[in-house]
C-alpha positions in Angstrom: -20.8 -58.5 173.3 -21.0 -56.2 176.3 -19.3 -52.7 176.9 -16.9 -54.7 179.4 -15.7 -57.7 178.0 -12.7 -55.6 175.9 -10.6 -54.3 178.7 -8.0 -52.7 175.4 -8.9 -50.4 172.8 -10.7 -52.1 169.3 -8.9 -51.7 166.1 -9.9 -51.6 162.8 -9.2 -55.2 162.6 -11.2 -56.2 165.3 -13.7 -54.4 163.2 -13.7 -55.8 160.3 -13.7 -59.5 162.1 -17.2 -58.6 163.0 -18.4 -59.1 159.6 -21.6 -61.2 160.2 -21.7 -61.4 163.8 -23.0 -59.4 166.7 -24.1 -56.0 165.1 -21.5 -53.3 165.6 -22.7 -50.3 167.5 -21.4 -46.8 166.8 -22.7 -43.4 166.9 -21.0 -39.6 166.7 -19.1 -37.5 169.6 -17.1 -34.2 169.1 -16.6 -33.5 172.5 -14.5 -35.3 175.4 -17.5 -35.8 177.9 -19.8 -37.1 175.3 -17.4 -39.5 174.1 -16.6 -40.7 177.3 -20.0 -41.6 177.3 -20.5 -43.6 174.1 -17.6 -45.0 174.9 -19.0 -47.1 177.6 -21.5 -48.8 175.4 -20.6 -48.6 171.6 -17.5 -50.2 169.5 -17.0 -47.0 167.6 -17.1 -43.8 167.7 -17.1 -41.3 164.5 -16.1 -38.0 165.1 -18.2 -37.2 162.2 -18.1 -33.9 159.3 -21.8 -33.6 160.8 -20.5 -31.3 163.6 -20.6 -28.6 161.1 -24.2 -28.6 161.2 -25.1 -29.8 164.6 -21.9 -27.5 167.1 -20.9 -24.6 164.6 -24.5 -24.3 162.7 -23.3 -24.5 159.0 -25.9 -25.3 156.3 -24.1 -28.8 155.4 -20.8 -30.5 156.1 -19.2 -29.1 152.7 -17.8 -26.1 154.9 -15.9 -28.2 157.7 -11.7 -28.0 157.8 -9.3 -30.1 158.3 -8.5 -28.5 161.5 -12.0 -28.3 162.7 -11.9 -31.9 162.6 -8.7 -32.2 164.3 -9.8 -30.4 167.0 -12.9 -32.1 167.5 -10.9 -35.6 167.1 -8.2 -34.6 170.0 -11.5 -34.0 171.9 -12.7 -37.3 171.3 -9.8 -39.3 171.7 -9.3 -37.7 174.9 -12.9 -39.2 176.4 -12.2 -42.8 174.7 -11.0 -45.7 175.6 -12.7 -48.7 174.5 -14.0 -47.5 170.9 -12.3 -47.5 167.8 -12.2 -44.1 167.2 -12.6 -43.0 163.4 -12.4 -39.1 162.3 -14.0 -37.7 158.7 -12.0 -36.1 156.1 -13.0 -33.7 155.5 -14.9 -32.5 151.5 -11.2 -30.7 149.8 -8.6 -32.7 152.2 -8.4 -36.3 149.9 -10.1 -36.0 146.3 -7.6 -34.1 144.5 -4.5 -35.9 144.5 -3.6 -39.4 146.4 -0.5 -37.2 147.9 -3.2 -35.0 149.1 -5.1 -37.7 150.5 -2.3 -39.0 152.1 -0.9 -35.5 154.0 -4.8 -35.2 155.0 -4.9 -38.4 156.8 -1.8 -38.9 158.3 -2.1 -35.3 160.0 -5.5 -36.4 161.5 -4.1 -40.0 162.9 -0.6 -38.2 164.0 -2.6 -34.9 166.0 -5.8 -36.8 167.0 -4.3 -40.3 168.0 -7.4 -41.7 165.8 -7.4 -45.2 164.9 -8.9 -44.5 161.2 -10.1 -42.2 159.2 -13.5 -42.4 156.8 -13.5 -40.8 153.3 -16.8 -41.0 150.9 -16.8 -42.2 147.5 -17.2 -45.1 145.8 -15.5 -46.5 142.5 -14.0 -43.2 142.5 -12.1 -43.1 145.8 -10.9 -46.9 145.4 -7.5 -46.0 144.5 -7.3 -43.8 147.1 -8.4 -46.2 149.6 -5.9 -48.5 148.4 -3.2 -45.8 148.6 -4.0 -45.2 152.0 -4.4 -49.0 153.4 -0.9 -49.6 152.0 0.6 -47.2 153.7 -0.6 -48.1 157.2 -3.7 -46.0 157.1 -7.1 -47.8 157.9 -10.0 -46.6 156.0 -13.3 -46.6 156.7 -15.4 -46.0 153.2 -19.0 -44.2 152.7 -21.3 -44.9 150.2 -25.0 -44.4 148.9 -25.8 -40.9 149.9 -23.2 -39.3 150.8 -23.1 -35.6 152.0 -20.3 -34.4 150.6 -21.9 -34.3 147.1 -24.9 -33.0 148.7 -25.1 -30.5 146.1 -24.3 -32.6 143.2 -27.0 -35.0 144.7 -29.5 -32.1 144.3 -30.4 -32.6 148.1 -30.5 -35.3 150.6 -32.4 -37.5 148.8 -32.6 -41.5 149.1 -30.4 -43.6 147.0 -30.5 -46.5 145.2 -33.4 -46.9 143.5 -33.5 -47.9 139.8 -30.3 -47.9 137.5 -28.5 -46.2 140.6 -28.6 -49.1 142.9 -26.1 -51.3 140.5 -23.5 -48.1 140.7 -23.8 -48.4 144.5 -23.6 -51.9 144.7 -20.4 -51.7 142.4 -19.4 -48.8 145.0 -19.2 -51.0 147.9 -17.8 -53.7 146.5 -14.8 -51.7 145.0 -14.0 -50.2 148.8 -13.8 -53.6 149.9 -11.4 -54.8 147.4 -9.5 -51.7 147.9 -8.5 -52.4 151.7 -11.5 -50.6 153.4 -11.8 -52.6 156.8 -15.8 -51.1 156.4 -18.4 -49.3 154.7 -21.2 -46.9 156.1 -24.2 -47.3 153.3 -26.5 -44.1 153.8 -30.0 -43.1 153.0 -30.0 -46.5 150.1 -33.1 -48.0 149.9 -33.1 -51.2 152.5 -33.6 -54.3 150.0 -30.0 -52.6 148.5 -28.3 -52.5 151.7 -29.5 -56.0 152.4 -27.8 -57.3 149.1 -24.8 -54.8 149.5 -24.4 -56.2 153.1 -24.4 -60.3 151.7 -22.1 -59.2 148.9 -19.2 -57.5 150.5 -16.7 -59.2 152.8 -16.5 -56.2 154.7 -18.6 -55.1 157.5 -21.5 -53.0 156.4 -22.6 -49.7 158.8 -26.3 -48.7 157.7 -27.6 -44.9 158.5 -31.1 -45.3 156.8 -30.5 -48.3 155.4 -31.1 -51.7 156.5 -31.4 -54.1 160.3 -29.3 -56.6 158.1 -26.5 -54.4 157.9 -23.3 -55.4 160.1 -23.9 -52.6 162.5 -25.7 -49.2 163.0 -24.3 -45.3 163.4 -26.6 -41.8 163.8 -25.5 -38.7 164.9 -25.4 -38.3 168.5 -27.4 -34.7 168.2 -30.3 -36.4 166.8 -30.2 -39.5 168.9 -30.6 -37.2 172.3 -32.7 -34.6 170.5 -30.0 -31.6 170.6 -30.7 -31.0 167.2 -33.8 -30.0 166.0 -33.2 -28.2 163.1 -34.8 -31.2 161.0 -35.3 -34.8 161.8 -34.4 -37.6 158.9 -36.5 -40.8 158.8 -34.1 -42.9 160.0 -33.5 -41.2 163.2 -34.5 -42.6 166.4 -34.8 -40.3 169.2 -34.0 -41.7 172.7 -34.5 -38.7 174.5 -35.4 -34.9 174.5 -32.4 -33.3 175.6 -33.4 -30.3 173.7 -36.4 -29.7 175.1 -35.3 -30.8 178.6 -32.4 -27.8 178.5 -34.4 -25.4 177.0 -36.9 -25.7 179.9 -34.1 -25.7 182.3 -32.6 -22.2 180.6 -36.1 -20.7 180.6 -36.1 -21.2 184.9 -32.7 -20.1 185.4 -33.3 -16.7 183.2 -36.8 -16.3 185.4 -35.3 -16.9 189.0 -32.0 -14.5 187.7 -34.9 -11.7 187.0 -36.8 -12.1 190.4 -33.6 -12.2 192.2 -34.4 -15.5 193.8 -31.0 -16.7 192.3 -28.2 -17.1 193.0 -29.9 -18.1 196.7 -27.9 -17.7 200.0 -26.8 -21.7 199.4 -24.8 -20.0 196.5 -23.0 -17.5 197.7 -19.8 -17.2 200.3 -20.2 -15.3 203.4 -17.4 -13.8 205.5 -15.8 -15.7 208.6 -12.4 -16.3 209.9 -11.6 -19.3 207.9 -12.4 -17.2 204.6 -10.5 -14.4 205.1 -6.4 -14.0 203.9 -3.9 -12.9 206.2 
């Protein structure tokens, strides 16, 4: 399916009927000119908890607000079109109550104009899910690793492998029943996504996972090489934007020094036309 032939918005319906077709593509945006670039080419766009780390520098995403992701979904929203646009809660707005959960969510869709929202959580978060769905709110779930819980998970460590992988397979497959209309399956090891992806009805959305999976996401940071701070595996780099601005930075601090900018082509000079009466 190309970027052009959907002229309206996708919904989380259209979504979930990709379920073992063409592979859905999605990445992050927190900002209005990014997403107005992803939005060209992907089907949906997360404005991820991962902006903690990658705009405001926070050790992981357990320090992220609800507002902080309202503002960062206006943002998005604002630069998309196209994309089913789906924003975080964030770790403290859902899991204490299902009235919590439910205040959370339908702030984010009424101030952001989202189409969805994603919580993580598996077995655990299923009534929630269900909750939500039923009261017009689409959910996109998150399972395997999921960052949240980084500390319970003792780090960011892969998931799925030996008695684990049944939980995680019993994760997804309680989302799905719940209502979710998809599932992103994170850092599991890729013969579990595989099976996870054949054994939900649900579209599956692999970060380190699996090519079988219904689709793909990474953070946009890591994707352009913004963020350096550490580089996962299952990140693909398709470019060095990093690199490319510190360079750039580096020449506009040296010709600033040696006074060889700003150049005459910068500046204003004086004539009739400039000048107020």
């Amino acid at each position: 399916m190309s970027a052009t032939s959907i002229s309206r918005a996708l919904t989380p319906p259209d979504i979930r009927a990709r379920k073992g077709g063409t592979p859905i593509a999605s990445l992050t945006a927190y900002t209005t000119p990014i997403a107005r670039i992803v939005d060209r080419h992907c089907d949906l766009i997360l404005v991820g908890d991962s902006v903690g780390m990658v705009l405001h520098g926070l050790p992981s995403t357990v320090g992220v607000t609800l507002d902080m992701m309202i503002m960062h979904g206006r943002a998005v929203h604002r630069g998309a079109e196209r994309a089913l646009v789906v924003v975080d809660l964030p770790f403290g707005s859902y899991e204490e109550s299902l009235e919590q959960a439910f205040r959370s969510a339908a702030r984010v869709m009424a101030e952001t104009g989202c189409g969805a929202v994603k919580l993580e959580g598996g077995d655990s978060m299923a009534e929630t899910i269900r909750f939500l769905t039923r009261r017009g709110i689409p959910v996109m779930a998150h399972v395997g690793l999921t960052p949240q819980a980084v500390n319970a998970f003792g780090g960011y460590k892969v998931q799925g492998r030996g008695a684990s992988a049944d939980q995680i397979l019993q994760d997804a497959k309680a989302v799905s029943e719940a209502g979710a209309f998809s599932v992103v399956l994170e850092k599991v090891t890729e013969p579990l996504a595989r099976s996870i992806t054949e054994a939900v009805a649900i579209p599956t959305i692999g970060i380190g996972a699996s090519p079988a999976c219904d689709g793909q996401i990474l953070v946009i940071d890591d994707v352009l090489g913004i963020f350096t701070d550490f580089r996962p595996k299952f990140v693909k780099r398709y470019a060095e934007l990093g690199r490319d601005a510190e360079a750039a930075i580096a020449a506009y601090a040296e010709e600033v020094r040696a006074r060889s900018f700003p150049g005459p082509e910068h500046v204003f000079g004086e004539s009739a036309k400039s000048k107020r009466g």
